[in-house]
N, C-alpha and C positions, 0 to 999 in steps of 0.2 A: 318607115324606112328612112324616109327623110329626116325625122328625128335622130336615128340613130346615126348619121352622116354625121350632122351638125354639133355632136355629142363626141364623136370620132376628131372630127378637124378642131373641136375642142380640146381633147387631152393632147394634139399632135401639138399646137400653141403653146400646151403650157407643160409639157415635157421639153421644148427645144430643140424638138424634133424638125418645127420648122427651117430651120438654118440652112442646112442641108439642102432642103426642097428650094429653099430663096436662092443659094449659090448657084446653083444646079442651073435655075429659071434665068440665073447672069445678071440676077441682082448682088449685091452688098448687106448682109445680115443685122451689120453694124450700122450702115447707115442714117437710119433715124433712131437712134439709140442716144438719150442725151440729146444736151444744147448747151451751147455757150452760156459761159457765167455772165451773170450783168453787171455794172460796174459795181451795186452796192454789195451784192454777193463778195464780189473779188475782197473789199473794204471793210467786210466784217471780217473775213480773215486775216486779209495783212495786215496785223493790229502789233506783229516783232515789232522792238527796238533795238538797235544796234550799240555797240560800243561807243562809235562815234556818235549817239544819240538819235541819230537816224531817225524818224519814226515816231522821236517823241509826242506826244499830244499838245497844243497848249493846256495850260491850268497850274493848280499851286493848291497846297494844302499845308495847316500850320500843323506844330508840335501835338498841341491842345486837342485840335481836331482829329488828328490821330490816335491819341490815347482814349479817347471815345469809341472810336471805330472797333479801335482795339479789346476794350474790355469787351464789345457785343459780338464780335465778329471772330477774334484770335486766340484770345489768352484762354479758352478753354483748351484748345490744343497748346498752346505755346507758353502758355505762363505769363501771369502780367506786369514782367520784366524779363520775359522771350528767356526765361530758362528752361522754358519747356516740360517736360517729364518723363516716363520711362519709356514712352513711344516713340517720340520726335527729337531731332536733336534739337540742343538747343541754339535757341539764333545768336545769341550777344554773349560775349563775355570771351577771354583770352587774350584781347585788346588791352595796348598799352599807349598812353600817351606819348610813349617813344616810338611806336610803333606809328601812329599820325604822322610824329614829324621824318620817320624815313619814309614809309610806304612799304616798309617789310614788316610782318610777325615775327616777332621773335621767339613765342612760344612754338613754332613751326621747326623750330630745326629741332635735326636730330637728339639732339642732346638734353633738348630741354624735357622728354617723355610728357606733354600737356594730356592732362587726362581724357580728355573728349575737344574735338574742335566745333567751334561752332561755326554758322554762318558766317559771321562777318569776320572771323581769324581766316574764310577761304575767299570770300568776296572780292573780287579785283576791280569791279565796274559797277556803278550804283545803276547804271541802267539794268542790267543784267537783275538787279535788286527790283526793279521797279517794274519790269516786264513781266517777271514770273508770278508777282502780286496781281498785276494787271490778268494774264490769261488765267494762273491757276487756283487764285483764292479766291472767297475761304472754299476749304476742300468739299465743302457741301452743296455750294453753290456759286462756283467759278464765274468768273467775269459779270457777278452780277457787283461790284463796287465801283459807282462812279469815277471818274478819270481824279476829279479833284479828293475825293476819299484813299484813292492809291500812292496821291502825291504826300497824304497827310500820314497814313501806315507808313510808308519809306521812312518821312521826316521821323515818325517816335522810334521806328528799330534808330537811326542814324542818333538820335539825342540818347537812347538808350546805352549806345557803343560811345558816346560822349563824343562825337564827330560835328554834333551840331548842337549851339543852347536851346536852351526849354523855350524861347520867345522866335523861334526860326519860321521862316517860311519857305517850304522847298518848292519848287517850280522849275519849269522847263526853262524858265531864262539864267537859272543860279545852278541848276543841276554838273554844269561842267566844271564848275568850280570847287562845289562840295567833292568832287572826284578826285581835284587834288590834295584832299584829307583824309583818304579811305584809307585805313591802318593796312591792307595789302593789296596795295593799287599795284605797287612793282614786283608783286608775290607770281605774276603770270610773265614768262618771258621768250622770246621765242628762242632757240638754241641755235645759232648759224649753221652748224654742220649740217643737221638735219633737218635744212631747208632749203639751203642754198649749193646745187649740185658743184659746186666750183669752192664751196666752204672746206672750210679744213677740217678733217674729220678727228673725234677726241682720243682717237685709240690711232696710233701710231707702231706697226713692229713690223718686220723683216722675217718672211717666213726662209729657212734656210732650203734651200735648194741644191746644193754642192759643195763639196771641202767640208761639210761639219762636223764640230765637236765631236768624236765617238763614243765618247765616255759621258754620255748623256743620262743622268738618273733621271728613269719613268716613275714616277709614283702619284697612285690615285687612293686617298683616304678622304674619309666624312671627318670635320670636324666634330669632337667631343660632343660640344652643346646641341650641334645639329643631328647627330649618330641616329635617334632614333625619333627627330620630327615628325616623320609619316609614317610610325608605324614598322614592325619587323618587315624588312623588302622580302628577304627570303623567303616570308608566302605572298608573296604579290605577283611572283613571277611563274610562269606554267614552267614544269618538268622537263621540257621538250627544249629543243636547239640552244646554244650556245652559251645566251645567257643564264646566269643565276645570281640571286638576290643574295647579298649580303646578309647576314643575321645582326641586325645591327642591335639585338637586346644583349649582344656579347661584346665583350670589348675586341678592337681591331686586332689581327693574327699579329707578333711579333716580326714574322716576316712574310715581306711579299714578294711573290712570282712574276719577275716582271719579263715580258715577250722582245725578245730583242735577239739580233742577229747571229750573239754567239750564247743567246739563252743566260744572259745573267741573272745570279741572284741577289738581290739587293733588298737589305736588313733594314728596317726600321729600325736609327737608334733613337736610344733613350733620349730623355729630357733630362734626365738627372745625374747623368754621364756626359754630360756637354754634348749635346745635339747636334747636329751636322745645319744650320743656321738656314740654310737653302730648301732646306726640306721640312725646316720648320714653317720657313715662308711659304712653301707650296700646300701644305696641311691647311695652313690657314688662308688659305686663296689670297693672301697677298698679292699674289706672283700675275693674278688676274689683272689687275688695278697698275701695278708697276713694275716694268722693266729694268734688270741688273744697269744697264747705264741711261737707256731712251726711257723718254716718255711713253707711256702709253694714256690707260685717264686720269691719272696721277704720277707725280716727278719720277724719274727712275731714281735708285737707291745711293748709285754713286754720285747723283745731281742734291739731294738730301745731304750726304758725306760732305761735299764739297760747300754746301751751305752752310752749314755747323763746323766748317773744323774750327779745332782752334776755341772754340767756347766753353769753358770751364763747367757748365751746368750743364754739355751737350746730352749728357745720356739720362740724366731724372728728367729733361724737357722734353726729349724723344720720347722717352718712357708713357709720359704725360698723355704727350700727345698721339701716341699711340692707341693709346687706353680712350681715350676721348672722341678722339673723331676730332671733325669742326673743317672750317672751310677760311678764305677769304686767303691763305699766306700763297698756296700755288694757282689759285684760280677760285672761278666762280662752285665749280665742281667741288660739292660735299664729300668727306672722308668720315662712312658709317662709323661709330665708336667701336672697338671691339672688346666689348665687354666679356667675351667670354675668354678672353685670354688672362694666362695667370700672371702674375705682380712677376712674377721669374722669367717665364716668357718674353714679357712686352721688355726688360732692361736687357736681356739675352740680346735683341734685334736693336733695341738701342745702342748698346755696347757695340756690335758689329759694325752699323753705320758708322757711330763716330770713330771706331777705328777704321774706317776708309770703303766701307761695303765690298768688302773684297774675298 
């Protein structure tokens, strides 16, 4: 019988049954559960480094000594000039010695379509480079690379992306300095609006509230190229309540049903018939991005008009740049290419602005 007690208050232990019974008795369950970390526990963990380098370790490791490391430890996943292969990206390559001297990629924007990015075209902080070496290689056996072996992997990716010569010695005392050659140190940046509650926000409009326009054309269409991205909608949607999917493996209805107060009907015109210039804008979500005269995250159109008048080349440069995309003329803010508008289109909308966006 006693057996059988001690056999009982056994599985009651290791079900978790006792918990209960502990509360009950006006103890705490949790109580001796655990114990404090000790300081080297705490120190085998906090092994981060920070942007500001925070963290770092002393030590140093050359080019030489890395490429060593390297053939035993990396290049069978990574390649031994970090091109890697069809698993992994690859680490170097995209990097331009013009790129060094800004601290931007320039295969990074838009326009340039770079076929694969590698590490160090996204790299911003070689700490960041030297941390994730540090906790997560090689992937077979993580953090087992001495401190000065990590310093010396960093140095050969960094001579490899030609950021540093073949005779370098990288180290926690030089490390802040090599950062100011990382080909995109200023590719990470913070956006004021969307940090600072007091920042100016990039989208600026005036929702209309009273007195408005009443002759306001509604219209909602997919873009051409975009029509049938995901798939016909019309079976994506249940049978049931209000909505229904578009057929988008059909081309768009000539006209459309738009909901409005005295129930107008409002035609799609042609493109080929001189398009109503507004509604071409709206088609191709221009109208997103810029306001008929305000800014929104791009110039408004009458603020463009009044930039170009008067310039002889204004509508093949509009045209251009249209077609193109690209950045730096109204702001830091990128303007995606829109490639999928036709050569008629894009001088249609040219044409317009330079005659006054009106």
């Amino acid at each position: 019988m006693k057996s059988m007690n001690n056999k009982l208050l056994a599985l009651v232990l290791a079900s978790g049954l006792w918990a209960p019974l502990a509360w009950a008795a006006g103890g705490q369950p949790w109580h001796s559960i655990g114990r404090d970390a000790t300081p080297d526990e705490v120190a085998a963990w906090d092994i981060d480094v920070r942007p500001d380098f925070k963290g770092l370790p002393a030590g140093s490791g050359t080019v030489a000594r890395g490429a060593e490391v390297w053939e035993a430890q990396c290049a069978l996943c990574h390649g031994v000039f970090g091109e890697s292969n069809e698993v992994f990206a690859p680490i170097v390559g995209g990097t331009t010695a013009k790129d060094i001297e800004t601290g931007r990629v320039g295969n990074l924007l838009p326009a340039k379509q770079w076929p694969q990015r590698s590490t160090m075209m996204k790299l911003s902080t070689v700490s960041t480079l030297w941390d994730y070496i540090n906790r997560a290689m090689p992937w077979n056996a993580p953090k087992s690379l001495s401190v000065d072996e990590v310093y010396a992997v960093t140095a050969y990716i960094l001579n490899l992306a030609e950021v540093v010569p073949e005779d370098f010695t990288l180290s926690n005392q030089n490390m802040a300095a090599v950062q100011k050659r990382l080909p995109n140190r200023n590719g990470m940046v913070a956006y004021e609006p969307l940090w600072d509650i007091n920042g100016k926000g990039d989208v600026q409009t005036v929702v209309c509230m009273k007195d408005c326009v009443k002759d306001v054309k509604l219209v909602s269409v997919l873009p051409d190229h975009a029509r049938d991205a995901h798939g016909n909608l019309a079976k994506q949607n249940r049978l049931i309540g209000p909505v229904r999917g578009a057929d988008t493996t059909k081309p768009p209805p000539a006209t459309l049903m738009v909901a409005s107060a005295a129930a107008t009907q409002v035609t799609m015109p042609s493109k080929k018939a001189g398009a109503d210039i507004k509604v071409l804008l709206s088609a191709q979500s221009c109208t997103a991005c810029h306001g008929m005269k305000q800014k929104l995250v791009g110039p408004g159109f009458s603020q463009v008009a009044d930039k170009y008048q008067g310039r002889p080349d204004a509508v093949a440069y509009l045209s251009a740049k249209i077609k193109a995309g690209g950045s730096g003329v109204w702001g830091a803010v990128p303007m995606p290419a829109q490639t999928q508008l036709s050569d008629a289109d894009a001088k249609a909308m040219a044409e317009w602005i330079a005659a006054g966006a009106k």
